[in-house]
FIDOZA-698740 format. One record per residue: x negated, y negated, z negated of N, C-alpha, C, O, CB in turn. Coordinates in pm, whole numbers, padded with zeros to 5 digits, always signed. Glycine has a CB too. Layout:
! residues N
XYZXYZXYZXYZXYZ
...
***
This chain:
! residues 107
+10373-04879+02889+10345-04814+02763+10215-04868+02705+10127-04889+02790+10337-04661+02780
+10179-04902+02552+10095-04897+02498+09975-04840+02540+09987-04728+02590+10131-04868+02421
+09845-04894+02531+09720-04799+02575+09729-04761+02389+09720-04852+02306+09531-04900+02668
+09750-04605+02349+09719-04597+02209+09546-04577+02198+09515-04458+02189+09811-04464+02140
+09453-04653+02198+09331-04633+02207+09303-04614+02074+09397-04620+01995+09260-04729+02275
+09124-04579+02008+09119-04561+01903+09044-04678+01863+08987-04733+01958+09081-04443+01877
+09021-04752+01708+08973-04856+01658+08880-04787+01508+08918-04718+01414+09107-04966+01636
+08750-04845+01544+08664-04796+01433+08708-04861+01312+08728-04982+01301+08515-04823+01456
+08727-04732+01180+08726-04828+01088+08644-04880+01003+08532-04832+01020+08789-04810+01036
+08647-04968+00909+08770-05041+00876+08820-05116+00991+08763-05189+01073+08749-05134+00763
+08948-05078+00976+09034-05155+01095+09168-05314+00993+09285-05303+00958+09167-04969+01197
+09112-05386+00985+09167-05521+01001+09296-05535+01063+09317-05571+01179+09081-05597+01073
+09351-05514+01007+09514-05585+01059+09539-05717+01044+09512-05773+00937+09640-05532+00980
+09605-05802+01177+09628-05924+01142+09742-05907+01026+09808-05805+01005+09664-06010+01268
+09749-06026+00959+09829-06076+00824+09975-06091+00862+10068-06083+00782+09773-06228+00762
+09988-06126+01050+10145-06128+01055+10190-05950+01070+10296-05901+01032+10205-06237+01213
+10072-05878+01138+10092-05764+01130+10152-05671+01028+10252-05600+01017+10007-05741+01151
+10053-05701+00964+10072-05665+00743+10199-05684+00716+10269-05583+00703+09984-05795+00603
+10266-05834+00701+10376-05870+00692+10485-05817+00748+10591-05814+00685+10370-05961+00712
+10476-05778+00850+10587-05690+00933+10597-05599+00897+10705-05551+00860+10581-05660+01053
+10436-05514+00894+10444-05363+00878+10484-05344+00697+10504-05229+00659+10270-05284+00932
+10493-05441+00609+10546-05406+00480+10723-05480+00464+10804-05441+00380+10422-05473+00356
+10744-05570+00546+10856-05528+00580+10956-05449+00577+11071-05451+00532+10850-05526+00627
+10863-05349+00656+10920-05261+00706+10896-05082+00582+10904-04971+00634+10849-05274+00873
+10874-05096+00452+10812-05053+00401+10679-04971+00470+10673-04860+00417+10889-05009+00338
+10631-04979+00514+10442-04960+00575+10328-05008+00554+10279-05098+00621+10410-04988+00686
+10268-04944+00444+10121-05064+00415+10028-04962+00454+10007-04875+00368+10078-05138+00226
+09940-04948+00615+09820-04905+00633+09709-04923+00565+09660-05033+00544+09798-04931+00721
+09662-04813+00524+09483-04865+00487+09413-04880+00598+09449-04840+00708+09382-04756+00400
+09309-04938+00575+09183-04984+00676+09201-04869+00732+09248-04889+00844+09020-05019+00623
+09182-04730+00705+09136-04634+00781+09258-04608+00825+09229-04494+00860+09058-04528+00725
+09364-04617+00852+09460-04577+00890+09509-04628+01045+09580-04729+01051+09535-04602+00787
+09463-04544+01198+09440-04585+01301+09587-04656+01355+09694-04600+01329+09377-04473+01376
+09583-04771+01424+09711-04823+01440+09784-04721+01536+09907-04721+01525+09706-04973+01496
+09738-04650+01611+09833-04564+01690+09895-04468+01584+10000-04417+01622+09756-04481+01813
+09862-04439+01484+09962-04366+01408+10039-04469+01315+10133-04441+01240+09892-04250+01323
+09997-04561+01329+10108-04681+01280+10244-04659+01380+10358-04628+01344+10033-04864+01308
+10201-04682+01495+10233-04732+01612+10352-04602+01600+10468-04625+01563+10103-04747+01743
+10314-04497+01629+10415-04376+01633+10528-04327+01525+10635-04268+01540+10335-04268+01643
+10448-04383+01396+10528-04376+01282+10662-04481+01302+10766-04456+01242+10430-04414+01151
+10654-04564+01364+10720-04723+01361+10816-04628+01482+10933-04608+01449+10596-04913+01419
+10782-04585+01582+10867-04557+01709+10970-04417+01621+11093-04411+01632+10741-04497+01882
+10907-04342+01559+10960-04206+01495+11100-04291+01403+11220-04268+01413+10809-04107+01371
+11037-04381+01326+11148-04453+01253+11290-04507+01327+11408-04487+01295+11080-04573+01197
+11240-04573+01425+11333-04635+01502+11407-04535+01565+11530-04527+01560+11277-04725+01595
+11320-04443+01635+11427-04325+01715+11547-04305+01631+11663-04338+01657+11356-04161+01735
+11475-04218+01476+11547-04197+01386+11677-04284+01356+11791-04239+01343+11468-04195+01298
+11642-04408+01349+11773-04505+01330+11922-04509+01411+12043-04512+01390+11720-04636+01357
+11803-04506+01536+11909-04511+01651+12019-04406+01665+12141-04418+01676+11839-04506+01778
+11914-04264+01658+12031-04138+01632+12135-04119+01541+12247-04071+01560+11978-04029+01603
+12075-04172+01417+12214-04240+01321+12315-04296+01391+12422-04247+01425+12180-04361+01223
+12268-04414+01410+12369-04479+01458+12441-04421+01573+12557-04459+01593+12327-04593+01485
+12403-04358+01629+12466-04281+01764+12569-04156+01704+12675-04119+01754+12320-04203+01873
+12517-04115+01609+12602-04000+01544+12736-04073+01466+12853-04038+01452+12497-03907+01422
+12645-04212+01417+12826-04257+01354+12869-04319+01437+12986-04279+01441+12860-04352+01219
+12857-04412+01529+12937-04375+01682+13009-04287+01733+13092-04325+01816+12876-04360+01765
+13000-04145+01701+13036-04026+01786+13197-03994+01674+13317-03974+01690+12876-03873+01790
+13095-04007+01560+13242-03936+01430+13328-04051+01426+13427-04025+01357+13190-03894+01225
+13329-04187+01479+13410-04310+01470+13507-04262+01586+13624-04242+01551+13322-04467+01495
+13478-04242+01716+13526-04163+01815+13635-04057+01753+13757-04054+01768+13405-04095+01886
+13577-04002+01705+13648-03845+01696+13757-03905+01627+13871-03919+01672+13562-03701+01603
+13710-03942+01503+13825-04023+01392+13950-04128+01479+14065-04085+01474+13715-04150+01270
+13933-04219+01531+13972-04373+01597+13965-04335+01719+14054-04396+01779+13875-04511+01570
+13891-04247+01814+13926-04285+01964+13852-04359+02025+13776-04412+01945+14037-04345+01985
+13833-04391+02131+13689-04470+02204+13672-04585+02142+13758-04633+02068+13693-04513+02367
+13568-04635+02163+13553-04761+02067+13468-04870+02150+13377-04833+02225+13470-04719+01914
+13493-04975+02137+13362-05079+02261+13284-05032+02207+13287-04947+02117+13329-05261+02278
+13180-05098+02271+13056-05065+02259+12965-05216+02192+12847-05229+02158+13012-05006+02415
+13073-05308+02193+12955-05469+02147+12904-05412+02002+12792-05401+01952+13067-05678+02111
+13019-05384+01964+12920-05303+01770+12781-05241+01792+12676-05273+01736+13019-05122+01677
+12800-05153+01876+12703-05051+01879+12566-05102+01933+12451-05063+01914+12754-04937+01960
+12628-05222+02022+12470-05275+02145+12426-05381+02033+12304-05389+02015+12515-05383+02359
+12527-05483+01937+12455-05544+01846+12327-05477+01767+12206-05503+01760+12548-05580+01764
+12406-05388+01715+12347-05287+01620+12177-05233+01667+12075-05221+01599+12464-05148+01624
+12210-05205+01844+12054-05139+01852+11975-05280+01921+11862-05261+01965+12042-04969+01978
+12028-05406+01929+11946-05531+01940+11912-05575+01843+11828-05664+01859+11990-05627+01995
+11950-05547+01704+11931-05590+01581+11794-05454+01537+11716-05485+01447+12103-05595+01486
+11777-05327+01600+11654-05255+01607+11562-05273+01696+11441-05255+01679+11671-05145+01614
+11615-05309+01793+11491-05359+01854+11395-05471+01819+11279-05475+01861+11521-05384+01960
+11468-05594+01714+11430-05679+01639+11353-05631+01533+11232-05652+01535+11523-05742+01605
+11411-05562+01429+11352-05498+01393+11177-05408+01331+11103-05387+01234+11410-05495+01439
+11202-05382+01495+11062-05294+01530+11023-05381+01607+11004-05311+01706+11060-05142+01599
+10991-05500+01644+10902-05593+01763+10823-05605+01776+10774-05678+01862+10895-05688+01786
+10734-05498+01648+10572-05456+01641+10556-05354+01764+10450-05362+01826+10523-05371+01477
+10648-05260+01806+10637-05168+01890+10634-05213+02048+10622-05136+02143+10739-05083+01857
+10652-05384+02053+10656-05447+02201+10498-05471+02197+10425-05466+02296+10765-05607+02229
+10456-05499+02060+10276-05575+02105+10194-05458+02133+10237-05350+02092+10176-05674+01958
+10065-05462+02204+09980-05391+02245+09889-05392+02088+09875-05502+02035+09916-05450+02390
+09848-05308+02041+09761-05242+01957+09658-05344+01943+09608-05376+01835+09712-05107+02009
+09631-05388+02043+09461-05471+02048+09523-05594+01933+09468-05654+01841+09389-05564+02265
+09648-05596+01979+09711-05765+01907+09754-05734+01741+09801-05813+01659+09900-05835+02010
+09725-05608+01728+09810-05534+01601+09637-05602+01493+09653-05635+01376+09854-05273+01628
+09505-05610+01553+09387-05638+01424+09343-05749+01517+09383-05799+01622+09244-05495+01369
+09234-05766+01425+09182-05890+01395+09058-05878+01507+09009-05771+01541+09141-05912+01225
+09020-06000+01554+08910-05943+01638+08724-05954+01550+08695-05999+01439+08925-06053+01801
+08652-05905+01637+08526-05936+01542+08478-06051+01585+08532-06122+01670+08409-05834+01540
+08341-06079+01510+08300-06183+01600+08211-06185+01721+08156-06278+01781+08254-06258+01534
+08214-06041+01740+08192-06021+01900+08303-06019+01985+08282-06013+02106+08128-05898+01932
+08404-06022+01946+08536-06008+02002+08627-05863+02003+08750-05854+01998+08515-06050+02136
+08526-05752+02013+08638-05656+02000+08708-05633+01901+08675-05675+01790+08610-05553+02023
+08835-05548+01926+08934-05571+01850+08872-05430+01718+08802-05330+01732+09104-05557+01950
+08945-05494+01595+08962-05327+01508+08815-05362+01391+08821-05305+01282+08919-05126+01661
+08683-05460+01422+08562-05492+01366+08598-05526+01238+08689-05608+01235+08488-05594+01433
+08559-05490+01134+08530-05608+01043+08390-05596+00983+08324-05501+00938+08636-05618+00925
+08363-05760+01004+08215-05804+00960+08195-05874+00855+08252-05981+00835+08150-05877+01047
+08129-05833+00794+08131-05882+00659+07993-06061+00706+07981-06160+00633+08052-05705+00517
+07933-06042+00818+07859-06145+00840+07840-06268+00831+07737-06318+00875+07848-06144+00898
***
């Protein structure tokens, strides 16, 4: 699991980060701590998945058992998806130029 630690802000997101996270419609502000990024992104995905699990269930009821390759595409195509939720937080900003993560220096 993630260490969800906390990051002083302004917190710096890397740019591939940004890109993902608007993607995904998500644009953090500086102050906005990545662990509630982080949870918002997992809340989404859960969410997806249970969809999909529910229209799974009424496809059943309707049609009768059904494989399962639809369904495992479907949640490998979320796990793609969300592949922000595999990186560790530290990798989610930018580092300073002391190195810790979350700094920004205007120096």
């Amino acid at each position: 699991m993630h260490e969800l630690s906390h990051f002083t802000p302004p917190v710096r997101y890397r740019q591939d980060v940004v890109q993902a996270l608007r993607d995904l419609g998500v644009v953090p502000r500086v102050s906005t701590q990545p662990r509630l990024v982080y949870e918002f992104l997992r809340a989404l995905m859960t969410l997806e998945i249970r969809e999909r699990k529910a229209r799974r269930r009424e496809l059943e009821r309707l049609l009768g058992p059904q494989h399962l390759d639809d369904y495992a595409r479907q949640i490998g195509l979320l796990r793609a998806k969300y592949h922000l939720l595999r990186r560790p937080l530290e990798d989610w900003v930018e580092k300073s130029a002391s190195g810790a993560p979350g700094f920004h220096s205007d120096a």
